[in-house]
mmCIF file of the C-alpha atoms, coordinates in Angstrom:
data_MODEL
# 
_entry.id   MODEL 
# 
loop_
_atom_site.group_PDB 
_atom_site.id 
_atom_site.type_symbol 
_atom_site.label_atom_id 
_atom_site.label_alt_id 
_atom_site.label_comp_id 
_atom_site.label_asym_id 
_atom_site.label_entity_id 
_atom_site.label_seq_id 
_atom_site.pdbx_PDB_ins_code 
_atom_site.Cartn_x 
_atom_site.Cartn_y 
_atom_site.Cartn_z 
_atom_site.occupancy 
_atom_site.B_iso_or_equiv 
_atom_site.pdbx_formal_charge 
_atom_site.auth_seq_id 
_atom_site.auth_comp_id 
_atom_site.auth_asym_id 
_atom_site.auth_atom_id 
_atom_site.pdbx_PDB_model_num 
ATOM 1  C CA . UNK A 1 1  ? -15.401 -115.248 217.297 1.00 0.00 ? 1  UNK A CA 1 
ATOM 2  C CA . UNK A 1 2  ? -13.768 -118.824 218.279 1.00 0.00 ? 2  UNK A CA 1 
ATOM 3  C CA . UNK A 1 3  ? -14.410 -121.302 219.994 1.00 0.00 ? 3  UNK A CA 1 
ATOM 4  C CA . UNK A 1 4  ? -12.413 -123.567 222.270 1.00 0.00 ? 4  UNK A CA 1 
ATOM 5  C CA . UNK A 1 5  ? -12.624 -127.030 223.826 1.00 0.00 ? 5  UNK A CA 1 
ATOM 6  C CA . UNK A 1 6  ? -12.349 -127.590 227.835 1.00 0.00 ? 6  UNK A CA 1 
ATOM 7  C CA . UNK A 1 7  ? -8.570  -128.077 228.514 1.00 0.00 ? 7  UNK A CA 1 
ATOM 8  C CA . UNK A 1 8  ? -6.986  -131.841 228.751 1.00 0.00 ? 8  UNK A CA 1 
ATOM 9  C CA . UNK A 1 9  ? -5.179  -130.793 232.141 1.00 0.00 ? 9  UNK A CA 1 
ATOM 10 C CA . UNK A 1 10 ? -7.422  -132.250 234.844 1.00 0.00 ? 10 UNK A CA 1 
ATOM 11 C CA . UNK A 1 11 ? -6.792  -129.048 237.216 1.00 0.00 ? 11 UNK A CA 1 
ATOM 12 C CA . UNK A 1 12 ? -7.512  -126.523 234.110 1.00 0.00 ? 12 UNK A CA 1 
ATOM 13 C CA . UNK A 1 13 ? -10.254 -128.812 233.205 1.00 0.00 ? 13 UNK A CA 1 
ATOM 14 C CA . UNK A 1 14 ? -11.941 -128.218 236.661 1.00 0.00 ? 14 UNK A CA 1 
ATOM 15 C CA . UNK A 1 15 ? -11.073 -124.553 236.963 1.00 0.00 ? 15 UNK A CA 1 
ATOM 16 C CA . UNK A 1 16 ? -13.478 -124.405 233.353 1.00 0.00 ? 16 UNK A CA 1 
ATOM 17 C CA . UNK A 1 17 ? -15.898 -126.899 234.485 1.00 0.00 ? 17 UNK A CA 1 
ATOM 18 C CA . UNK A 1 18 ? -16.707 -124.043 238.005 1.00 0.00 ? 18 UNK A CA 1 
ATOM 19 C CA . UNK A 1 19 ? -16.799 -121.341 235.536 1.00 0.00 ? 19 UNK A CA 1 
ATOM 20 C CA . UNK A 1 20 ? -19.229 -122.714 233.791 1.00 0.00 ? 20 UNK A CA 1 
ATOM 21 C CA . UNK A 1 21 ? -21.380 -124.373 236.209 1.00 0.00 ? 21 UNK A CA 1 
ATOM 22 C CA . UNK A 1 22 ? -21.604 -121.405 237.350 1.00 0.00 ? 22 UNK A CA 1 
ATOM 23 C CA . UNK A 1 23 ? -23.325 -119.836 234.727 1.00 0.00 ? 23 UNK A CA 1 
ATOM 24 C CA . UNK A 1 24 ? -25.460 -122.820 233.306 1.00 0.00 ? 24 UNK A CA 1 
ATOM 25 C CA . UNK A 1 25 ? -25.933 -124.551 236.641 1.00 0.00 ? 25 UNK A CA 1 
ATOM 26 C CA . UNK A 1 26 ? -26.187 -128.393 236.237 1.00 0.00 ? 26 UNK A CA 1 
ATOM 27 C CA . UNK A 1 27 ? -27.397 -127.843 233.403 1.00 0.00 ? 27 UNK A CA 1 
ATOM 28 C CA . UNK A 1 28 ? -24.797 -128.888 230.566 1.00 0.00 ? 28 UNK A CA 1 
ATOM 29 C CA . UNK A 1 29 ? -22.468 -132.154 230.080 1.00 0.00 ? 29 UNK A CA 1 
ATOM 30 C CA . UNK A 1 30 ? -18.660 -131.275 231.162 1.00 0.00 ? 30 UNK A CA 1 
ATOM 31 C CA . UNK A 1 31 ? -17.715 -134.887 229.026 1.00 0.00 ? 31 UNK A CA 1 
ATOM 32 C CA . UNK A 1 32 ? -19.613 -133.747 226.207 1.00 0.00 ? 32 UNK A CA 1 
ATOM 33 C CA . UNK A 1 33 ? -16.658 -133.414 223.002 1.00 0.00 ? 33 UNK A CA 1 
ATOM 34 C CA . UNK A 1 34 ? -19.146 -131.387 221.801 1.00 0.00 ? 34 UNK A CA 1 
ATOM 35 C CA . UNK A 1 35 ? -18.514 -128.320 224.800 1.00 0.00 ? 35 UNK A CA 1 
ATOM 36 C CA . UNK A 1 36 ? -16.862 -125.535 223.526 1.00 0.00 ? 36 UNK A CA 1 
ATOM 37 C CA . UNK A 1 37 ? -16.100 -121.942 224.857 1.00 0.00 ? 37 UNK A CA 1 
ATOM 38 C CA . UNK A 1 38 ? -15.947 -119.016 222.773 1.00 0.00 ? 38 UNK A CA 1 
ATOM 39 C CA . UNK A 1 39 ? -13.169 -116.379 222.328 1.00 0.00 ? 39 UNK A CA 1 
ATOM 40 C CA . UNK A 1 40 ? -15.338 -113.588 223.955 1.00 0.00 ? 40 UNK A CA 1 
ATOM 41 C CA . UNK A 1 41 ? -15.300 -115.202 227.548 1.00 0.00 ? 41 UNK A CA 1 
ATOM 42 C CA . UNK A 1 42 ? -11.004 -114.295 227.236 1.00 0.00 ? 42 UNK A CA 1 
ATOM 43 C CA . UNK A 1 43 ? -8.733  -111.668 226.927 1.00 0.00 ? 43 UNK A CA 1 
ATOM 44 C CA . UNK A 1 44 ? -7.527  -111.460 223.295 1.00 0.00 ? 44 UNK A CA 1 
ATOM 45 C CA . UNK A 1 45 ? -3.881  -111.671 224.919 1.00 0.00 ? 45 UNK A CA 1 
ATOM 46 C CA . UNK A 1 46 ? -4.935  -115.056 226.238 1.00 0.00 ? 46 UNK A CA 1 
ATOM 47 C CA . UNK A 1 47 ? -5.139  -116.598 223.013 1.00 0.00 ? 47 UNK A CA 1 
ATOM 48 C CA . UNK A 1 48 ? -4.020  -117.214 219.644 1.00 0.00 ? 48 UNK A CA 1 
ATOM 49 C CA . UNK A 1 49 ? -6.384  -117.904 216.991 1.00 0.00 ? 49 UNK A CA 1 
ATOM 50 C CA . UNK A 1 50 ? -6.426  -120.512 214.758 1.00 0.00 ? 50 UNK A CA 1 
ATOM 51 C CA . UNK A 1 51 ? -8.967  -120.628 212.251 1.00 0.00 ? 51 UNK A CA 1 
ATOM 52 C CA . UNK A 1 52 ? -12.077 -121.484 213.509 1.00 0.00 ? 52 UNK A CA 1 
ATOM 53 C CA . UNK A 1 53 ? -10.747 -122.278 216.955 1.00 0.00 ? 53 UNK A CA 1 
ATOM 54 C CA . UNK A 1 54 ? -8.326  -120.973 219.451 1.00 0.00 ? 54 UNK A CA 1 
ATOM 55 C CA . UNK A 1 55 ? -5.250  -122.047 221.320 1.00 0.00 ? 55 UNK A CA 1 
ATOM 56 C CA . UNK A 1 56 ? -5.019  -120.353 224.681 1.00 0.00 ? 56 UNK A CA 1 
ATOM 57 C CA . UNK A 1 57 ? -0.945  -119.157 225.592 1.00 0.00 ? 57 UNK A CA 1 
ATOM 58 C CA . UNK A 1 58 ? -1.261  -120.357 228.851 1.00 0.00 ? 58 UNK A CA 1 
ATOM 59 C CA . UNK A 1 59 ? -3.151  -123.904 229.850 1.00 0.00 ? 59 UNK A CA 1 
ATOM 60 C CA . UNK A 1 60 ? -4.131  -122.306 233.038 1.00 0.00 ? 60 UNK A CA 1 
ATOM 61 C CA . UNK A 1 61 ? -6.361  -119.436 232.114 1.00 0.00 ? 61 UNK A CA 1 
ATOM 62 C CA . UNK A 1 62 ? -9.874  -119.850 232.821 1.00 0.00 ? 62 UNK A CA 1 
ATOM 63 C CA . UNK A 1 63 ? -12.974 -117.901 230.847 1.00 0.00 ? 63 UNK A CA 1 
ATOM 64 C CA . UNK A 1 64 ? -13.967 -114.986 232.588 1.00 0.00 ? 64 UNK A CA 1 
ATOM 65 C CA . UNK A 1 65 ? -15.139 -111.885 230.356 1.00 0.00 ? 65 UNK A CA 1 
ATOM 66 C CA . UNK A 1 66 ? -18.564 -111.771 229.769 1.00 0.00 ? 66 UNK A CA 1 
ATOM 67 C CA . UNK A 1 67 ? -20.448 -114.581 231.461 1.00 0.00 ? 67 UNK A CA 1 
ATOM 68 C CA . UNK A 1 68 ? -23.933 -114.178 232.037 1.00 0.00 ? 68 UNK A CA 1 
ATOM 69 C CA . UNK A 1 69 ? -25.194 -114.357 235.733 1.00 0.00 ? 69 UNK A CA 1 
ATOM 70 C CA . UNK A 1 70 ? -27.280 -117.196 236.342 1.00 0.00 ? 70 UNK A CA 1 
ATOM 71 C CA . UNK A 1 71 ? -30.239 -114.744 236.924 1.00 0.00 ? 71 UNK A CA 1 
ATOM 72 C CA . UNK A 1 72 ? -29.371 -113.843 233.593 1.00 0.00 ? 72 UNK A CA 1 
ATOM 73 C CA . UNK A 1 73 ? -29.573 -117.489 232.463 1.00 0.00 ? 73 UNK A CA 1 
ATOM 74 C CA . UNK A 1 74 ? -33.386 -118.126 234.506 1.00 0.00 ? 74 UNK A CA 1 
ATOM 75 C CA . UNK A 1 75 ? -34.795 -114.597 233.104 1.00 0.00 ? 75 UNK A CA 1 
ATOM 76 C CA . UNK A 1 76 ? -34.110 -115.764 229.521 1.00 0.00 ? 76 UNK A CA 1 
ATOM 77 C CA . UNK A 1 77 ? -35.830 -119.957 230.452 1.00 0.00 ? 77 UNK A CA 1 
ATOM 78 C CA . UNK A 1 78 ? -38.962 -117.046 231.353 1.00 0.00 ? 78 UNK A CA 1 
ATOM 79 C CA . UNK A 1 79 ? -38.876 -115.448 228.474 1.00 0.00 ? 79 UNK A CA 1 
ATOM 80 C CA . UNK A 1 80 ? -38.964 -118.547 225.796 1.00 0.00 ? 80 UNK A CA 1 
ATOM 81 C CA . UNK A 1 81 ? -41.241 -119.641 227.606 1.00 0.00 ? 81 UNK A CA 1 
ATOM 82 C CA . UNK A 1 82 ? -43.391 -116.810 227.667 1.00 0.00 ? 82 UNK A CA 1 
ATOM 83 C CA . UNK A 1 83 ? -43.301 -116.748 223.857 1.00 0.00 ? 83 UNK A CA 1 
# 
């Protein structure tokens, strides 16, 4: 598994930023340096890895295996804090 900062390119940037939102809601910090999405949520012909990280092939392609819905994301909240 790798992980993989949000793209420079404002357009690919936003594209990302959706995705994510998406998932996480409002939830997380798009400026954060800190965000990072791993090589599961891609194609493994979208990317070429590179240690612990990843350079995508094209700047353009957008995360889009495996994403949790956000039901997914509010039945987990119940369940830590359930225990």
């Amino acid at each position: 598994m790798f992980g993989c900062r949000l793209p420079k390119l404002e357009s690919a940037r936003h594209a990302w930023e959706l995705v994510i939102t998406s998932v996480v809601g409002d939830d997380w910090n798009p400026k954060s340096k800190f965000t990072f999405v791993c090589s599961e949520h891609f194609l493994e012909t979208d990317y070429i890895p590179s240690g612990v990280s990843f350079r995508l092939k094209n700047v353009k392609t957008v995360p889009t295996l495996n994403l949790p819905s956000r039901a997914d994301k509010e039945n987990d909240k119940q369940v830590i804090i359930k225990a």
